[in-house]
N, C-alpha and C positions, 0 to 999 in steps of 0.2 A: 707053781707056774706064774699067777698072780705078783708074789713077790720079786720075781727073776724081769720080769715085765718091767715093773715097777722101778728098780737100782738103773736097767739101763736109759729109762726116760730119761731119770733123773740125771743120768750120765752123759746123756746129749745133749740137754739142757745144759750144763753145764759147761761144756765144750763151743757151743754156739756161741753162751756168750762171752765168753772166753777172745773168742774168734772176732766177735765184735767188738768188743774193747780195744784190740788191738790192731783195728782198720783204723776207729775213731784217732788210737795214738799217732800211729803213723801218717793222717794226713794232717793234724794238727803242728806236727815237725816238720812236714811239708811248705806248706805255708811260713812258718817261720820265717825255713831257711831260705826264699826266695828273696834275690837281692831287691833293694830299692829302685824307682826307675830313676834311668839317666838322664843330669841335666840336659838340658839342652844345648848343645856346641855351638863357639861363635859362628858358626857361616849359616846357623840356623834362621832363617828372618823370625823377629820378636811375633807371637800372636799379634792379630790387630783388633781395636776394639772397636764396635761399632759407636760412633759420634751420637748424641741423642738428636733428635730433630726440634728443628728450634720452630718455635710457633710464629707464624706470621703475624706485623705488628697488627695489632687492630687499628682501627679509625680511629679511638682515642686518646693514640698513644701519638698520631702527627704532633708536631706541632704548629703552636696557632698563628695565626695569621697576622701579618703587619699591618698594625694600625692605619690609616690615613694618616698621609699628613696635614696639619692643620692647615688651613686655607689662606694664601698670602692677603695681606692689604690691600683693599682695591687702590688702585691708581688714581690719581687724582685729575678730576676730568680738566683738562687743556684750559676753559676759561675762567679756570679757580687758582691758578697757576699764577702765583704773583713775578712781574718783572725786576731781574737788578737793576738797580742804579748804579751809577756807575761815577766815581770820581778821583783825579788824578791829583798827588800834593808833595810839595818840594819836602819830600823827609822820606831818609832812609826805611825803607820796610819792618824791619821785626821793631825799631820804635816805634811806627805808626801800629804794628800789631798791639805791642807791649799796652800804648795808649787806651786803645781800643776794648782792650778788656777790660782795664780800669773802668773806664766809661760807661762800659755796659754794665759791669756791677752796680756803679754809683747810680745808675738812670733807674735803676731798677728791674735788669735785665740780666737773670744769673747765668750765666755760662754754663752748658751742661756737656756736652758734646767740643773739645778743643783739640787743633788739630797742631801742633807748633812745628812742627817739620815745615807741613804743608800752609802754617800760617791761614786758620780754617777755624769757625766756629762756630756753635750752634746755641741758642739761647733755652733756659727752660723757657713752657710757655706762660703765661703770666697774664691775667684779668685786665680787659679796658674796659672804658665807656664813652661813647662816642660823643656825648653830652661835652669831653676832657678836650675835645677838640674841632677849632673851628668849620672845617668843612669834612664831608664824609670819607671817611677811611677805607672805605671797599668801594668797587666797580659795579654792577649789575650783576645778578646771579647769573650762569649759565641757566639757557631757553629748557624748558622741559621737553622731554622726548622719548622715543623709543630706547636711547641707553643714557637719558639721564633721568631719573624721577623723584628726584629732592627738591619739595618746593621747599621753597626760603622766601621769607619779607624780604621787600625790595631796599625799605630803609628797617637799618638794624640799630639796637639801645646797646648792646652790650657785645664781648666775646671774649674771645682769648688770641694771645701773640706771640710769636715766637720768633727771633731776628736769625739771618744767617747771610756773616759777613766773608770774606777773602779779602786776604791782601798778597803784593803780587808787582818784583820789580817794575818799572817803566820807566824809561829813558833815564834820567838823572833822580829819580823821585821815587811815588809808591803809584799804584795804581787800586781801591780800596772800592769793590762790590759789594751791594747791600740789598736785602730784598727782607719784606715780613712776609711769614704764614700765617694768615687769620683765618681762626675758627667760629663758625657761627653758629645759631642753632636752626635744625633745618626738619621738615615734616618726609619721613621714607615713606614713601605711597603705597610700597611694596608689603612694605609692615606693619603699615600703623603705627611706626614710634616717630619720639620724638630724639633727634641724634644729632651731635656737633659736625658740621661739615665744613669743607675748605671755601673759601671766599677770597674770589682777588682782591689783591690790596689797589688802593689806589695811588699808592706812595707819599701818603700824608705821614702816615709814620715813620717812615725811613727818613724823609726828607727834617721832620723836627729833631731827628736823632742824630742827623747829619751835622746839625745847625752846633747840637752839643756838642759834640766830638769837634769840631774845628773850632768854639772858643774854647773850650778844657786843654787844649793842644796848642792852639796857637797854631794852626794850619793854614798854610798858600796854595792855594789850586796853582796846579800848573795851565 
């Protein structure tokens, strides 16, 4: 009985897994044969992706700031402001120009600034001494004040000049404006330096320079 027991265990045993080998095959070829999935057709809209999020710039990414600009030259106070002289001479213009440069070089007065369109010139400025000539070359300094505060010596030893001439038709002749810019030295009260400042001419200078140019030229006032 034992034995008879025993062959059929072993007989369903058998058969089970028999039975299970052959589910396992079956879904294995299952699987297989399952088609691939289908593309996607055009009228399908493409997935869309989400954009990453962009980080807000930080403060150190502005950028910087514009400089100032640098601070213009103060203006030159009204009674430092030298006047043209002013003189008229039987000769075509651009010779009386042409002259005029001449003169200024040989006087000792370089041309830095020329204007030949406009017949315009400006001189470098150039060391005097007031010793070189007989009566004072500047005018009285402007009064100190609430918007002036450069003292300056009343009589001055030394400084610097700069000429600026025009010439300029008039009637049959030229017409030939002259004025210097003298620089002096002057105490800023503001600062405590000591700095070169504008000083009215008195027209000593112009007028010996005048004197030059009309014998170098041979010049007729009209």
């Amino acid at each position: 009985m034992q034995a008879r027991a025993g062959r059929r265990f072993a007989v369903a045993s058998a058969v089970i897994a028999l039975i299970a080998g052959a589910l396992l095959t079956a879904s294995s070829l299952r699987a297989q044969q399952q088609p691939p999935a289908a593309p996607p057709s055009p009228g399908d809209a493409p997935p869309q992706e989400t954009a990453p999020e962009q980080a807000a710039p930080s403060p150190e990414a502005a950028p910087p700031e514009t400089p100032p600009s640098k601070e213009e030259e103060p203006a030159i106070h009204p009674d430092a402001v030298s006047v043209f002289l002013e003189r008229a001479y039987s000769v075509k213009p651009k010779k009386l120009f042409k002259g005029l440069l001449e003169t200024l070089k040989a006087g000792g007065y370089p041309p830095e600034e020329v204007d030949e369109a406009g017949m315009g010139v400006k001189t470098a400025f150039v060391e005097f001494k007031q010793k070189d000539f007989a009566e004072s070359v500047v005018d009285p300094p402007p009064m100190i004040g609430q918007h002036y505060h450069i003292l300056q010596l009343y009589k001055i030893t030394q400084g610097k000049v700069s000429l600026e001439a025009h010439v300029a038709p008039k009637g049959r002749g030229s017409e030939l404006r002259l004025r210097a810019r003298i620089l002096v030295q002057g105490l800023d009260r503001s600062r405590h330096l000591m700095i070169m400042v504008d000083r009215r001419s008195s027209g000593v200078i112009e007028s010996e320079f005048l004197v030059k140019l009309q014998e170098s030229l041979g010049l007729q006032r009209l």
